[in-house]
Structure formats: structure tokens, C-alpha cells
C-alpha positions in Angstrom: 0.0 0.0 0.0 1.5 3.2 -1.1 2.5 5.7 2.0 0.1 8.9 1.6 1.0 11.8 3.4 -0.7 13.3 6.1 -1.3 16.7 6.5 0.3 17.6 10.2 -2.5 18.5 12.7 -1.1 21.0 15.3 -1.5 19.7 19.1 -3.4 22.7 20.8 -2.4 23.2 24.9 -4.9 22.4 27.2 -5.7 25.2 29.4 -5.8 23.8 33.1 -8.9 23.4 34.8 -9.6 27.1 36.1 -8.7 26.6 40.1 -11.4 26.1 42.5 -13.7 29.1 44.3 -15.0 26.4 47.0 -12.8 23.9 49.2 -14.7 21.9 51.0 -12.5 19.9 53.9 -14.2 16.9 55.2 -14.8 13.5 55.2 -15.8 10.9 52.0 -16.7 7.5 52.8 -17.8 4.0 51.4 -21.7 4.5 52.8 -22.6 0.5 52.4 -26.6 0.2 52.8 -28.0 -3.4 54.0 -31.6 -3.1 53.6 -33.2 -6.7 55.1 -36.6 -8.1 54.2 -37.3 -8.3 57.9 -39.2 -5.3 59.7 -37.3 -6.6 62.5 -33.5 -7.7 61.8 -32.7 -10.8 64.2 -29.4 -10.2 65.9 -26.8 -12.6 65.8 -27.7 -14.4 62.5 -27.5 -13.1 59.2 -30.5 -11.4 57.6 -31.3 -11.5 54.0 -30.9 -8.6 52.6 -29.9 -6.1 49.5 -27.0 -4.4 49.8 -25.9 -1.1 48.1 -22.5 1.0 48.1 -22.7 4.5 47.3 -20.7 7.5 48.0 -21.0 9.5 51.0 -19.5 11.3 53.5 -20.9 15.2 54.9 -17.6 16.4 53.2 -17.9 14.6 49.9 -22.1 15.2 50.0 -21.6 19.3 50.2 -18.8 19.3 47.8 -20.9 17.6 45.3 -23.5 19.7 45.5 -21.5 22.8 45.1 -20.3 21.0 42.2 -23.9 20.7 40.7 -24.6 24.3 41.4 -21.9 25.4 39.3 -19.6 26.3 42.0 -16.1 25.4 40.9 -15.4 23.0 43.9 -12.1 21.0 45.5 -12.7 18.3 48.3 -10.0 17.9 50.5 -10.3 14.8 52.2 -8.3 11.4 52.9 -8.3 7.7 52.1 -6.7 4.8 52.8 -4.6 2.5 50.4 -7.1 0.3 49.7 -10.0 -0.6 46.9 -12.0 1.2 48.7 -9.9 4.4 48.0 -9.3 3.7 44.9 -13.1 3.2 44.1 -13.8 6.5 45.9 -11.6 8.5 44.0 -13.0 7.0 40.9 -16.7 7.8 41.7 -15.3 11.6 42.1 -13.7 11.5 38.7 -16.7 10.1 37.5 -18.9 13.4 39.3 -16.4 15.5 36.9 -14.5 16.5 40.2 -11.1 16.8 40.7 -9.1 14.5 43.2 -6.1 16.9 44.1 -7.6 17.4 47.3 -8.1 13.8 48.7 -5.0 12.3 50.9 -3.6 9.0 51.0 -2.9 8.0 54.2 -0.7 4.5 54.9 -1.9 3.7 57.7 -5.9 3.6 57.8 -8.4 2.2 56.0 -10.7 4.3 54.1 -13.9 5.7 55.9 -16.8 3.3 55.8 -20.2 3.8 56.9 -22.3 0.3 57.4 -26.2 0.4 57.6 -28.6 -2.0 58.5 -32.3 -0.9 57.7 -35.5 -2.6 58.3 -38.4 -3.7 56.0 -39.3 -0.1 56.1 -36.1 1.6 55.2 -35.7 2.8 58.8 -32.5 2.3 60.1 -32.3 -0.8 62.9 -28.3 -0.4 63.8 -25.0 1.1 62.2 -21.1 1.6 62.2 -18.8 3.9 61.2 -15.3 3.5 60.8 -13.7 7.3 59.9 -10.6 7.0 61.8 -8.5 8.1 58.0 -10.9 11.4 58.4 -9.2 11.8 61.9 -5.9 12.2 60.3 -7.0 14.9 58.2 -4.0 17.5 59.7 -4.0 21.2 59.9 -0.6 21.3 57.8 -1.6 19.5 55.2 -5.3 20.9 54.8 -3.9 24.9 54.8 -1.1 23.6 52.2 -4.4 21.9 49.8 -6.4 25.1 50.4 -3.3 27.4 49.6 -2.7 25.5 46.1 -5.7 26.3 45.3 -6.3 30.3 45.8 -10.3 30.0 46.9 -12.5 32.2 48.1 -14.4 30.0 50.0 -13.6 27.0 52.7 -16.6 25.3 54.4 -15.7 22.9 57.4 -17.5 19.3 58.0 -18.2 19.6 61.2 -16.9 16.1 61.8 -13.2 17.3 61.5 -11.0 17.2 65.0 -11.1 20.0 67.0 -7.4 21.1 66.5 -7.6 20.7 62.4 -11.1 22.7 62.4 -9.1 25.5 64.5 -6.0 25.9 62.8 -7.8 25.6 59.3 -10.3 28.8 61.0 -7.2 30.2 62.4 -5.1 30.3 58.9 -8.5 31.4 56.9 -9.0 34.1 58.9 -5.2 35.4 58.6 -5.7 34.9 54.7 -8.8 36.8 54.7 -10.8 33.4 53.6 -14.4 33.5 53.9 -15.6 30.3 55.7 -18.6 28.1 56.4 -19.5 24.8 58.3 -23.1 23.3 57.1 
């Protein structure tokens, strides 16, 4: 086959993502839903059930819907090195969120949140591991928010003491305007 030449297409830059307005520190988390059959689970058996994993976490639930409402939005969060981090920072690709903001930390698993409903949706019991949220430090949140130049930082509430006072502390030295939900 003769070699037919191709006219040269020019590669155009991408222009980065403009950088975020909102940064939203908190906690995202594997929110695993067992809803059973039974309108009373029995304790100490297994109960049949459907079970459903979605993505949730106060953190990851008001950064999202900033990120509906047009609000150019950053979560800074953590996760542990796990599938369950992985699959997390997936699902907030998949939102058309960025991940610069969420942490991996060695150490801890990533934050689950384990429900066990009734026939009637109502919830009968549940767990919550969020230890990796715990870890969340004031260095390294004020370093995410400073890459990023926002205007805005809203607080879970859920954060430790210490990190949700230095990260007040630094916006109010920066002259950030801040908000807990």
C-alpha cells in the first residue's frame, strides 16, 4: 500500500482546569446500605438482605452539591490505600470532580459507613469506621487550600477539634471567607 501523506495536525495546549472558588474539607466514605426483608432484623444471624454501596460522607455530599450548582469546587479529604480508596476516587472522577484534594494515608483504611435498615427503610443499627478522616491535619489541609487560591472554605463539622481550629485560624489570617453546614 502506497505511504500517503498526512497533513500535520497542530497539538493545541490544554488550558488547566480554572482553580477552585470552594474547598470543602471533610470526610468521604464507602456508605454501604443493608436493607433486610425483615421489619425486625434478628441479631446474631445473618438477615437477608440487598446491599448497596454508594458515595458519601458530609464532606464529599456538600462538595458535590456545590459541584452541581456550578460552584467550581475542590474536596479535601483522605483515604486509605485500599479498593475502597481507589473506588472512591474514581466515583469523584466520574462526578467531573477533581481528586487533588483527597490524601492517602498508609496507615488507615478508608472511611466506611455500614447500615442496617428494616423492611421499612428505617434504620435498625449502624457503624462507622472514619478513623482516616481523623488524620486529616492542619498542615496539610492549609497547604491543599493554599494551592488552590479559593475564596471560600466550608468545614464538616466532623473534622478534629485542633484541624477545624487551625484551618479557621489560617482562613482568617488569609482573609478566607468560611462556612460549616
Amino acid at each position: 500500500m502506497p505511504h500517503i501523506p498526512q497533513p500535520e495536525v497542530e497539538a493545541k495546549p490544554v488550558a488547566p482546569p480554572p482553580p477552585p472558588e470552594v474547598v470543602v474539607i471533610g470526610g468521604v466514605a464507602v456508605d454501604v446500605s443493608c436493607d433486610t426483608s425483615s421489619p425486625t432484623p434478628a441479631l446474631h444471624t445473618s438477615n437477608p438482605s440487598t446491599i448497596t454501596e454508594s458515595l458519601g460522607g458530609v464532606g464529599n455530599n456538600v462538595a458535590y452539591a456545590l459541584h452541581l450548582s456550578g460552584a467550581r469546587t475542590r474536596l479535601v479529604s483522605s483515604v486509605g490505600v485500599d479498593l475502597s480508596g481507589s473506588w472512591v476516587r474514581e466515583r469523584v472522577r466520574e462526578r467531573g470532580m477533581d481528586t487533588e484534594g483527597i490524601i492517602t494515608h498508609p496507615s488507615h483504611a478508608t472511611a466506611r459507613y455500614v447500615a442496617v435498615n428494616d423492611a421499612n427503610g428505617g434504620l435498625f443499627v449502624a457503624s462507622a469506621d472514619m478513623g482516616v478522616i481523623e488524620q486529616l491535619e492542619t498542615a496539610n489541609v492549609t497547604e491543599a487550600i493554599k494551592a488552590t487560591a479559593a475564596e471560600w472554605v466550608v468545614l464538616d463539622g466532623n473534622l478534629s477539634r485542633q484541624t477545624t481550629k487551625g484551618v479557621l485560624e489560617y482562613c482568617l489570617k488569609s482573609g478566607i471567607k468560611g462556612k460549616s453546614p
